[in-house]
C-alpha positions as CSV (number, residue, x, y, z in Angstrom):
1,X,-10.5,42.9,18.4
2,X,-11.7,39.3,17.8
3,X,-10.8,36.9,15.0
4,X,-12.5,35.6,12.7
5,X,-12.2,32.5,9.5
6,X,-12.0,32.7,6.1
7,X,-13.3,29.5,5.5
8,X,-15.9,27.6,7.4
9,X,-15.5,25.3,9.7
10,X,-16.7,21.2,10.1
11,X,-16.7,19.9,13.1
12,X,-15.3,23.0,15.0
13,X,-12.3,22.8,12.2
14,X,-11.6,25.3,9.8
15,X,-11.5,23.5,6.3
16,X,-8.6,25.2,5.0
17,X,-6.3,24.0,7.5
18,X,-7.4,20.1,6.8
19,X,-6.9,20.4,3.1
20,X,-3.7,22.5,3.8
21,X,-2.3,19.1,5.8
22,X,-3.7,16.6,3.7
23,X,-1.9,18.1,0.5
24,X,1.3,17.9,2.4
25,X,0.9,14.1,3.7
26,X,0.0,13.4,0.2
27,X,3.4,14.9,-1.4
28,X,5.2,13.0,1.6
29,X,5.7,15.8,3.6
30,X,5.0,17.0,7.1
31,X,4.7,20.1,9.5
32,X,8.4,21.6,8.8
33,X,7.8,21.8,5.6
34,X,4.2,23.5,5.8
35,X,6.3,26.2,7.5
36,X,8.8,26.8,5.3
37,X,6.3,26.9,2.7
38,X,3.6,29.7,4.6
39,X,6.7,31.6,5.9
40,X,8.0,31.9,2.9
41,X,4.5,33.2,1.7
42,X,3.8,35.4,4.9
43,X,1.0,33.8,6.4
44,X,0.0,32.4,9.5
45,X,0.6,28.6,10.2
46,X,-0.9,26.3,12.8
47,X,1.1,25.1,15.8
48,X,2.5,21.3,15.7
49,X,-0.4,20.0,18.0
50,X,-3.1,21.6,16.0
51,X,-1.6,20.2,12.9
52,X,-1.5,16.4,14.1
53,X,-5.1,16.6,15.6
54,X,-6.0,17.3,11.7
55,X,-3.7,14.6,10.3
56,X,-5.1,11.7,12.9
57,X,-8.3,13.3,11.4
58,X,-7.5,12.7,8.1
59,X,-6.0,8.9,8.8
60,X,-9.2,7.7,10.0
61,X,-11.5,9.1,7.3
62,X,-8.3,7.8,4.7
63,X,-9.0,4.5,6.6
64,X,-12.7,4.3,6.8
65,X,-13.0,5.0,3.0
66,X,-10.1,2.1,2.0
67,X,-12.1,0.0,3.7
68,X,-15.4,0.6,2.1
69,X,-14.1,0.9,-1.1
70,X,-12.1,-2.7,-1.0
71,X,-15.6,-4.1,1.0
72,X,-17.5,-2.5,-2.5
73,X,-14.7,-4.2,-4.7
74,X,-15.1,-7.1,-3.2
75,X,-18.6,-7.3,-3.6
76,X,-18.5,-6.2,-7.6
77,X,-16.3,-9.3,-7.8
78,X,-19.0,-11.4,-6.2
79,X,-21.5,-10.2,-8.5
80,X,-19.6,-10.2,-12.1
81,X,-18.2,-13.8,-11.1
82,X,-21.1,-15.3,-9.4
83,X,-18.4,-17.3,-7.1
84,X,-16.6,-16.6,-4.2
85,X,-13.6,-17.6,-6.0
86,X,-11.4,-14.8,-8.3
87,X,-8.3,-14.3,-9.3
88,X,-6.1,-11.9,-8.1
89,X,-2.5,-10.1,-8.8
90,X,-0.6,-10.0,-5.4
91,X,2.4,-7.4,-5.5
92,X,4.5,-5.6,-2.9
93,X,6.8,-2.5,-2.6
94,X,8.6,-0.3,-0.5
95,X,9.3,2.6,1.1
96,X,12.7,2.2,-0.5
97,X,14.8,0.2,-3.1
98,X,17.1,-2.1,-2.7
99,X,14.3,-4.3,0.3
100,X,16.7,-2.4,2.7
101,X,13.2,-0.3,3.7
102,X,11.4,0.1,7.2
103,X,8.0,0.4,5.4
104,X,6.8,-2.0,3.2
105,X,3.0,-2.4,1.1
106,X,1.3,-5.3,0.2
107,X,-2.1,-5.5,-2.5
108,X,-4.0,-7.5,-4.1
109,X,-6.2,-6.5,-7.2
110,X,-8.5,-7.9,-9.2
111,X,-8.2,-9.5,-11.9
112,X,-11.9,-9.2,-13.4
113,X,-12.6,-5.2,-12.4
114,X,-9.0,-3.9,-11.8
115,X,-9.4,-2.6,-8.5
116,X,-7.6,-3.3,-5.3
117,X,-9.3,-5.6,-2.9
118,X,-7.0,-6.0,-0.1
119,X,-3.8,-4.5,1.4
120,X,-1.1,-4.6,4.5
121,X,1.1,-2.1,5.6
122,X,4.1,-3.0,7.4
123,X,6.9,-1.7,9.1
124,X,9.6,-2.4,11.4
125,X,10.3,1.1,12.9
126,X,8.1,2.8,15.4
127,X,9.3,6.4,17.0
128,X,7.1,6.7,19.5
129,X,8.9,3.7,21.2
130,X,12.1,4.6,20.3
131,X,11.4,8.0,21.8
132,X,10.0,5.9,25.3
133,X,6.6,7.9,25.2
134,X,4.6,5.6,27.3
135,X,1.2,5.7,25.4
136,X,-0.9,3.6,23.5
137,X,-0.3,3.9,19.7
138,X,0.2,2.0,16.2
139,X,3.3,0.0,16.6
140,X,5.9,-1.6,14.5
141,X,3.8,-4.7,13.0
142,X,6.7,-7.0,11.4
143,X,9.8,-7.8,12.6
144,X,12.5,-10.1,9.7
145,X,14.5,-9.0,6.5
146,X,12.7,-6.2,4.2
147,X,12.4,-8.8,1.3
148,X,10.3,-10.9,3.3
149,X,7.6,-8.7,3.6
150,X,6.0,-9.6,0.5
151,X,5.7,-13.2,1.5
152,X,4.3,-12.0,4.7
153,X,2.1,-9.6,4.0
154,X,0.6,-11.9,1.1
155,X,-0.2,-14.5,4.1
156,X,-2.0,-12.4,5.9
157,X,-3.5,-11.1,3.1
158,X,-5.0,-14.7,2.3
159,X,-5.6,-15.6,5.6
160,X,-8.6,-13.2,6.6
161,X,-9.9,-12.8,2.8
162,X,-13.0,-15.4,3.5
163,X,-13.7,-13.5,7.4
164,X,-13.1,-10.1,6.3
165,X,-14.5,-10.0,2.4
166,X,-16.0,-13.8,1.9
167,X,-13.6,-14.4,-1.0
168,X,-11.3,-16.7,-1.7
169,X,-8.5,-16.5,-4.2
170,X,-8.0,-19.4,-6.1
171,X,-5.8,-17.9,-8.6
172,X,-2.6,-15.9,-8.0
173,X,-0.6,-14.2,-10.3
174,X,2.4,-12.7,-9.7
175,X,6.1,-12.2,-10.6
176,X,9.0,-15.0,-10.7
177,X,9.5,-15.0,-7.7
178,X,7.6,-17.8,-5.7
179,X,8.4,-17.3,-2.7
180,X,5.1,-15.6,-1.8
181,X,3.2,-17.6,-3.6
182,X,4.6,-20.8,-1.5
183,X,3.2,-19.4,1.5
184,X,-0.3,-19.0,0.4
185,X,-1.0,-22.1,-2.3
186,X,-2.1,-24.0,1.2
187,X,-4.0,-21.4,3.0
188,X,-7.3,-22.8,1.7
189,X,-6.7,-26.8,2.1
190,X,-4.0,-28.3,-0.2
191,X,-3.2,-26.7,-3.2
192,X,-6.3,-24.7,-3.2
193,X,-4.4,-21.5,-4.8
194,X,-2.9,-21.7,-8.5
195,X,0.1,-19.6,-9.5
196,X,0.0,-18.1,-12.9
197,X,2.8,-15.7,-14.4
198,X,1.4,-11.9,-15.1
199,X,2.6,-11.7,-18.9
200,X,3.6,-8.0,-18.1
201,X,6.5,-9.4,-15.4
202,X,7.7,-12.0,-18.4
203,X,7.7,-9.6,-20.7
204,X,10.2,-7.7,-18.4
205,X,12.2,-10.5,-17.7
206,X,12.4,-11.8,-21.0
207,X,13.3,-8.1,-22.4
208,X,15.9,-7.2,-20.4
209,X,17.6,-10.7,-20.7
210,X,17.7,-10.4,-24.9
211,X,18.7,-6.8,-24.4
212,X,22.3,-8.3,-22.1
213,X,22.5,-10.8,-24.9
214,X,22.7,-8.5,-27.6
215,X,25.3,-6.4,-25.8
216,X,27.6,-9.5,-25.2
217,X,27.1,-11.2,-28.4
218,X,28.5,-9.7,-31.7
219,X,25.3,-8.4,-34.0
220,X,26.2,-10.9,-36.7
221,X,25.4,-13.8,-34.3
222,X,23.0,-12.6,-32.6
223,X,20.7,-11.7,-36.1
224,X,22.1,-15.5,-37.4
């Protein structure tokens, strides 16, 4: 008896199979648990090596769109400012709290349209070499403290923005803390970047510090 496919195929792929791994990479998950979940409903499941040839798939058309959409960001910045120059709102986070994380994320966005011009992933771990499979892959790309990878991945954000999108950013805002923002006001020629606080991270700030004060000081006081 021969088999046969539900759903068609692209590129000698059966569609069903893609979407079914690309819903579990976007939920965080991977192959054990596209098991447990198609065991638990009875059907058939794709072996481990089929179901990484889909996700390296899906990583380079993930990748190839980023980039267009950033290099089409880029370019509606261009147009609306009529400059090279724009401001931008630089930001990192992690794979966990506490900036004791492995993975890290850098961005930049827009400050005119919104959208995200630039990122860098990081991360310090790589499996592949701790599991001595002698191959070339994507390696660990930072090596330092987890809290540093802000500052460094806003560097080399900076430093490839007039290469890779002809932009330069002349105005960065950010959070209180500077020490990002003291690795990039140079990039340009001296003092070519300008810090500016992002109200949103003052308002914060600000909040949470009259909320402690009300807590230590009696209510009389504090409405005097």
């Amino acid at each position: 008896m021969a088999g046969f496919t539900s759903t068609p195929k692209e590129n000698k792929k059966c569609s069903l199979n893609t979407l079914l791994v690309f819903g579990l990479r976007l939920m965080g998950r991977g192959f054990s648990a596209g098991m447990k979940l198609l065991c638990t409903l009875n059907l058939p499941y794709v072996c481990k090596k089929t179901f990484r040839i889909h996700e390296l798939k899906l990583l380079e058309a993930v990748k190839y769109s980023c980039e267009e959409n950033m290099k089409a960001a880029s370019k509606e910045v261009q147009y609306l400012k009529k400059t090279t120059t724009c401001g931008v709102s630089v930001d990192g986070t992690w794979q966990r709290r506490g900036h004791m994380s492995l993975n890290g994320c850098v961005s930049v966005i827009s400050i005119d349209t919104g959208k995200t011009l630039d990122l860098e992933v990081m991360t310090q771990y790589c499996k592949m070499c701790e599991m001595n499979i002698k191959c070339d892959h994507e390696c660990s790309n930072y090596k330092g403290s987890s809290g540093n990878m802000e500052s460094v991945g806003a560097f080399r954000i900076f430093e490839r923005s007039v290469m890779k999108l002809e932009l330069q950013y002349s105005e960065y805002y950010g959070d209180g803390d500077s020490k990002a923002f003291l690795k990039v006001k140079d990039i340009y020629g001296e003092d070519t970047v300008t810090k500016l606080e992002c109200i949103g991270h003052v308002q914060k700030r600000v909040g949470s510090r009259l909320r402690k004060l009300k807590k230590k000081k009696p209510k009389d006081s504090v409405e005097k």
